[in-house]
Short mmCIF file of the C-alpha atoms (twelve columns), coordinates in Angstrom:
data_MODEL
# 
_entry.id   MODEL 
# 
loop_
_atom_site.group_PDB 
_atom_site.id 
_atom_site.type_symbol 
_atom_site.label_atom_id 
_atom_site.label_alt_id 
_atom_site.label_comp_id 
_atom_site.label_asym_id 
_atom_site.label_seq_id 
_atom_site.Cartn_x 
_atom_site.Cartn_y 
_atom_site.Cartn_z 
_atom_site.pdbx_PDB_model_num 
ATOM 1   C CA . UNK A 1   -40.537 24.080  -12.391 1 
ATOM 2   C CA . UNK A 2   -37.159 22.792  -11.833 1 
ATOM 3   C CA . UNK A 3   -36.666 20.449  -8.365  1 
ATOM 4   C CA . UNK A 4   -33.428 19.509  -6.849  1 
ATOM 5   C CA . UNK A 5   -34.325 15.940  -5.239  1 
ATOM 6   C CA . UNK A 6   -35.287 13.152  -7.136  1 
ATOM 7   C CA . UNK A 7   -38.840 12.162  -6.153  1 
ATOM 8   C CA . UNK A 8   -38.104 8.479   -6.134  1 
ATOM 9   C CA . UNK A 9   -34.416 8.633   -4.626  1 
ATOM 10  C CA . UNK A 10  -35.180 11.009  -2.676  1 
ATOM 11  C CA . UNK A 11  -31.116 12.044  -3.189  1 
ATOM 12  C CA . UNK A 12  -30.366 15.551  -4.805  1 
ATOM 13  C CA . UNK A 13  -29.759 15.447  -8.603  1 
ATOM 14  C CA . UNK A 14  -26.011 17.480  -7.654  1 
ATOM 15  C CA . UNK A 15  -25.445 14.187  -5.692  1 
ATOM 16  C CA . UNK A 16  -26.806 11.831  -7.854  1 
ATOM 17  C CA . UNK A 17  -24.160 13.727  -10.875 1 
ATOM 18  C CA . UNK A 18  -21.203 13.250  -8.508  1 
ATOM 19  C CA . UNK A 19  -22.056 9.601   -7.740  1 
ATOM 20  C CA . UNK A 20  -21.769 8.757   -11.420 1 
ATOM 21  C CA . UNK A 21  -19.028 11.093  -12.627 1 
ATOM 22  C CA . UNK A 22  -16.497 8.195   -11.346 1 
ATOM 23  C CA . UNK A 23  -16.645 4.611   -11.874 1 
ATOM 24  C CA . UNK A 24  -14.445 2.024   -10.230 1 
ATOM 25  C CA . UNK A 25  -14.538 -1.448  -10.760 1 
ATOM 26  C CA . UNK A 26  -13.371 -3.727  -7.715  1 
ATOM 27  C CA . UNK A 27  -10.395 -5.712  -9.333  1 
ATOM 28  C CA . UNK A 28  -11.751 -9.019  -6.819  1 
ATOM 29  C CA . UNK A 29  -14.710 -10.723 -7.307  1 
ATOM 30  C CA . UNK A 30  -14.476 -12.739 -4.500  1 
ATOM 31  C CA . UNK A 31  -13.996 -10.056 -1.639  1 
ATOM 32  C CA . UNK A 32  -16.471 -11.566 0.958   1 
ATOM 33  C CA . UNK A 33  -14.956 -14.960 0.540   1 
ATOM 34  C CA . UNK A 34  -11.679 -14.224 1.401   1 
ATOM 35  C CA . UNK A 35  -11.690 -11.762 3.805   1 
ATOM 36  C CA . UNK A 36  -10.048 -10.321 6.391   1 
ATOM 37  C CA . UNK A 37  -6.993  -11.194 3.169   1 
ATOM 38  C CA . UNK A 38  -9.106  -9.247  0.853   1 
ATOM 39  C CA . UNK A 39  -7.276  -5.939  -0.589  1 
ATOM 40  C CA . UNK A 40  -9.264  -3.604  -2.192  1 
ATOM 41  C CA . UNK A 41  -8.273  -2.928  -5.571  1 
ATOM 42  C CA . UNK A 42  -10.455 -0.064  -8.118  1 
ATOM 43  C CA . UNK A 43  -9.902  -0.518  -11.608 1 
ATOM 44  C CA . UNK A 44  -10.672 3.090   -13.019 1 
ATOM 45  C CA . UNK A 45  -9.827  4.385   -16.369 1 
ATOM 46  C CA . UNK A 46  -6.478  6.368   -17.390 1 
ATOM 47  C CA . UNK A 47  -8.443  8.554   -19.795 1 
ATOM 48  C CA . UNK A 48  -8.120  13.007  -19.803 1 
ATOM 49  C CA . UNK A 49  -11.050 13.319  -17.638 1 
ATOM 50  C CA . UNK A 50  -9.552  11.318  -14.787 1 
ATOM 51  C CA . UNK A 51  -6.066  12.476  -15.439 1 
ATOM 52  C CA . UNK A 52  -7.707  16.277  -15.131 1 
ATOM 53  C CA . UNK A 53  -10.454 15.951  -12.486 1 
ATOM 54  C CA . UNK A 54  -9.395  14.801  -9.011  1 
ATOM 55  C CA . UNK A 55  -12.624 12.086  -7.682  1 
ATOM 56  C CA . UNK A 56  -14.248 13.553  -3.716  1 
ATOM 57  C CA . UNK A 57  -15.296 11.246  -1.590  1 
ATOM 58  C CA . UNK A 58  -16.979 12.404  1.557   1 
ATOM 59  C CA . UNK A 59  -15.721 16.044  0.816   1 
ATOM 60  C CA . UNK A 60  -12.089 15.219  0.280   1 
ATOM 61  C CA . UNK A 61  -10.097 13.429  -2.131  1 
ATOM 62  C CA . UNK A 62  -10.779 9.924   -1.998  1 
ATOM 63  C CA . UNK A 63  -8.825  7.412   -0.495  1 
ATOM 64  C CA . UNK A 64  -6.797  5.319   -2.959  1 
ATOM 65  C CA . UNK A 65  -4.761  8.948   -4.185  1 
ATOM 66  C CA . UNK A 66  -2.935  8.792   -0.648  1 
ATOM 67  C CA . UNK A 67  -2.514  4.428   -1.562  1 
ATOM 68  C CA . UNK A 68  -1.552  4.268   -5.323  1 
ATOM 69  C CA . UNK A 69  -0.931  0.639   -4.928  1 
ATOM 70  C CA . UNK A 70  -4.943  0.126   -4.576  1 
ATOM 71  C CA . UNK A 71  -5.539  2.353   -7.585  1 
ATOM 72  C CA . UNK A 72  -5.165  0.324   -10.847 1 
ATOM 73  C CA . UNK A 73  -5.593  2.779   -14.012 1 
ATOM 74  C CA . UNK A 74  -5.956  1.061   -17.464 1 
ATOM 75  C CA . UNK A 75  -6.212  2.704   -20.878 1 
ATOM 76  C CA . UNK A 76  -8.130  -0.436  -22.523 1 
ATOM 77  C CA . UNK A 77  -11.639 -0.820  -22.105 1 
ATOM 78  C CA . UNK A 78  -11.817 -4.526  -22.726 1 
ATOM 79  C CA . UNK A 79  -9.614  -4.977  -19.682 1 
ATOM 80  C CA . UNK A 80  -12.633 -3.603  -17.860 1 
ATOM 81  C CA . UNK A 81  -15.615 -4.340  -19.672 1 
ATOM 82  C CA . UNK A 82  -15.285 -7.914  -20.276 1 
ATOM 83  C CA . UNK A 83  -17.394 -10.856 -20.984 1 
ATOM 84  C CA . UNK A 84  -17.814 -13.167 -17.829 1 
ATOM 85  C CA . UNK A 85  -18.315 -16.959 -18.042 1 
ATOM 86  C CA . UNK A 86  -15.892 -17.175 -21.612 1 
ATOM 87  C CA . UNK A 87  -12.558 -19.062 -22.048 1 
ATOM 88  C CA . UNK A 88  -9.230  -18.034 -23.763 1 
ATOM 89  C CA . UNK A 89  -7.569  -20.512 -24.721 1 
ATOM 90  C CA . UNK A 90  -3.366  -21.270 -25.600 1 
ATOM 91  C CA . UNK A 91  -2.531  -24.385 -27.818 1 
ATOM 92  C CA . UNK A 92  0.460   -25.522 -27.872 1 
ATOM 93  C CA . UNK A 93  1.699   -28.591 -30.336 1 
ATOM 94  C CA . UNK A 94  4.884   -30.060 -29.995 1 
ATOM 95  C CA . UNK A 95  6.097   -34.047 -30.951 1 
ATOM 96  C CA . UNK A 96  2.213   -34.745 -31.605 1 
ATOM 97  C CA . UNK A 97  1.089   -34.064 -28.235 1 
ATOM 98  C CA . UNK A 98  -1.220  -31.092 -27.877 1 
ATOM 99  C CA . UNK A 99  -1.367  -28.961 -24.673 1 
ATOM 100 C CA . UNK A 100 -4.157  -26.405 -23.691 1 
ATOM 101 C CA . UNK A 101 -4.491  -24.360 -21.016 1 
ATOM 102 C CA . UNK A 102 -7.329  -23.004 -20.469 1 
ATOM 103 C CA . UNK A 103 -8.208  -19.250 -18.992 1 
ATOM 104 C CA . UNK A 104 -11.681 -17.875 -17.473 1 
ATOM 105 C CA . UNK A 105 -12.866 -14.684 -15.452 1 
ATOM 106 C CA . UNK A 106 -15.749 -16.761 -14.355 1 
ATOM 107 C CA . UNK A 107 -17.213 -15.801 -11.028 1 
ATOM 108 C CA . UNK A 108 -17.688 -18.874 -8.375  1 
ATOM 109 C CA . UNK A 109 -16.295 -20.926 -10.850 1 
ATOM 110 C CA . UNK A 110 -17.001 -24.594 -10.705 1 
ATOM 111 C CA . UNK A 111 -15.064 -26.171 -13.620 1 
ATOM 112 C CA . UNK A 112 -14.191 -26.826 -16.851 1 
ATOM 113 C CA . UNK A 113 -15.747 -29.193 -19.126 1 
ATOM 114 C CA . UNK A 114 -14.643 -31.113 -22.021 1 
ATOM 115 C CA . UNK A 115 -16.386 -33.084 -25.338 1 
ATOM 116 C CA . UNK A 116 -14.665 -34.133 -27.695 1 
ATOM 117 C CA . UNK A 117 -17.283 -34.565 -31.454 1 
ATOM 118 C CA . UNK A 118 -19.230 -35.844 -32.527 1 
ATOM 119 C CA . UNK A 119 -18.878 -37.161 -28.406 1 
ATOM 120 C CA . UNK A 120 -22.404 -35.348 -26.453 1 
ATOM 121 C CA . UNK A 121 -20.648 -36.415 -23.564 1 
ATOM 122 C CA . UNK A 122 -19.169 -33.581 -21.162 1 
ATOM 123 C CA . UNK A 123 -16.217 -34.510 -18.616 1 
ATOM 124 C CA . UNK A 124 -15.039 -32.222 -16.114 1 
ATOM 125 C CA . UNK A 125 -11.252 -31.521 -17.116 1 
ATOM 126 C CA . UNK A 126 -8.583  -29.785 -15.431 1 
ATOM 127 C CA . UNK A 127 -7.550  -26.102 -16.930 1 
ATOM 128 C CA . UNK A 128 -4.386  -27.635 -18.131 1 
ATOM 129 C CA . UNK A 129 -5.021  -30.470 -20.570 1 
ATOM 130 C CA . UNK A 130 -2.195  -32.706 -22.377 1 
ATOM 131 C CA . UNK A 131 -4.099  -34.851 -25.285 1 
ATOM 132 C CA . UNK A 132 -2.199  -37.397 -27.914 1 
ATOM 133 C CA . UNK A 133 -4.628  -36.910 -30.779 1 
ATOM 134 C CA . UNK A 134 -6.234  -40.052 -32.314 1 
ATOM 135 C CA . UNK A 135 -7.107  -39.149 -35.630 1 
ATOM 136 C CA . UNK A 136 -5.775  -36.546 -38.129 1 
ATOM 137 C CA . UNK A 137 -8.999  -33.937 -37.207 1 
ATOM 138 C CA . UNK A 138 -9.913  -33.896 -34.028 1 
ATOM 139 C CA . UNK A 139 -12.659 -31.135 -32.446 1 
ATOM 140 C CA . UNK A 140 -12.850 -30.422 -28.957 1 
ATOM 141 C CA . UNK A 141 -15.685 -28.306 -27.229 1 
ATOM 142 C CA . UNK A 142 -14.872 -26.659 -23.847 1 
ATOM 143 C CA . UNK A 143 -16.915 -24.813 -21.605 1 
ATOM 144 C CA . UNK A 144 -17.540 -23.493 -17.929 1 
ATOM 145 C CA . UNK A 145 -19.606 -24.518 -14.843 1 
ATOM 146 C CA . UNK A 146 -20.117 -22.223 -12.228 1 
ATOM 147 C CA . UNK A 147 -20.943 -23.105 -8.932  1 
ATOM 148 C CA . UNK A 148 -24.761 -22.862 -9.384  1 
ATOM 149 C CA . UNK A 149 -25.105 -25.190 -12.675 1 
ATOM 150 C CA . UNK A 150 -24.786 -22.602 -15.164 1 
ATOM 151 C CA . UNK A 151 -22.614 -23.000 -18.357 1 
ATOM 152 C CA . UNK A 152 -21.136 -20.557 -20.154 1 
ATOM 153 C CA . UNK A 153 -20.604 -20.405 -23.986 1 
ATOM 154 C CA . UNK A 154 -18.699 -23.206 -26.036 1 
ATOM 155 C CA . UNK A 155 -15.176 -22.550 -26.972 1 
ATOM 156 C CA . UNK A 156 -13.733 -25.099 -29.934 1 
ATOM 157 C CA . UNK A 157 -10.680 -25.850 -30.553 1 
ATOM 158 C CA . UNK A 158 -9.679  -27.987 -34.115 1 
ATOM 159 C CA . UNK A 159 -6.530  -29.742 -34.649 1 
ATOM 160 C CA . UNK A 160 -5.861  -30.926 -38.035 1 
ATOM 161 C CA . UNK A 161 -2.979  -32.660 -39.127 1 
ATOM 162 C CA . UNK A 162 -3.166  -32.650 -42.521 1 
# 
């Protein structure tokens, strides 16, 4: 026999359908940090269904249609569904000085850190990093710290000058 509450919700399975028919990311990950500043932002997609289907909250259309501004849409899915705790990087050589700056979506982010091989040294370095290489191959390994000790991946970067 069919039911309309879920037994362990105890919320009806029409309500349950509507709470997951839209998904919004918040665009800050910091929004009890900064606040009163804080300004909500939703990250939603720009796909047919959301471009055909209007999203009711509390009976009416929800909020951000009347604000635009707090309404981000985005086509890509990798500008939602990304991989916290990594780092981009952008090299730059010029005059044999090498320039990185470094670029992380890591929440309560701590720092970066450096080695250099065959080095199993780590230094905490700035996101912007200016290095004069002293040999013709020369390997660097960065990575993140967030503010609770935990590291994310390594991200290398090789310069060879040959």
């Amino acid at each position: 026999m069919p039911f309309d509450i879920d037994s362990e919700t105890g919320i009806s399975k029409e309500r349950n359908a509507q709470t997951y028919t839209w998904i919004e990311w918040h665009g800050y990950n910091n929004m009890f940090t900064v606040w009163p500043d804080y300004k909500d932002l939703l990250i939603m997609y720009d796909d047919d269904y959301s471009r055909n289907h209007t999203w009711i909250w509390g009976g009416k259309p929800h909020w951000a249609y009347a604000r635009p501004e707090f309404m981000k849409l985005v086509r890509e899915r990798d500008s939602i569904y990304w991989t916290p705790n990594t780092i981009s990087s952008k090299v730059q050589i010029k005059d044999g000085m090498v320039s990185i700056e470094l670029t992380s979506v890591t929440p309560n982010l701590k720092e970066y850190q450096m080695k250099q091989l065959p080095s199993d040294n780590w230094t905490s370095v700035d996101k912007n990093i200016d290095i004069k290489p002293d040999k013709r191959k020369v390997e660097l390994i960065f990575r993140v710290v967030n503010l609770t000790g935990v590291t994310g991946p390594e991200h290398k970067i090789t310069i060879d000058s040959r």
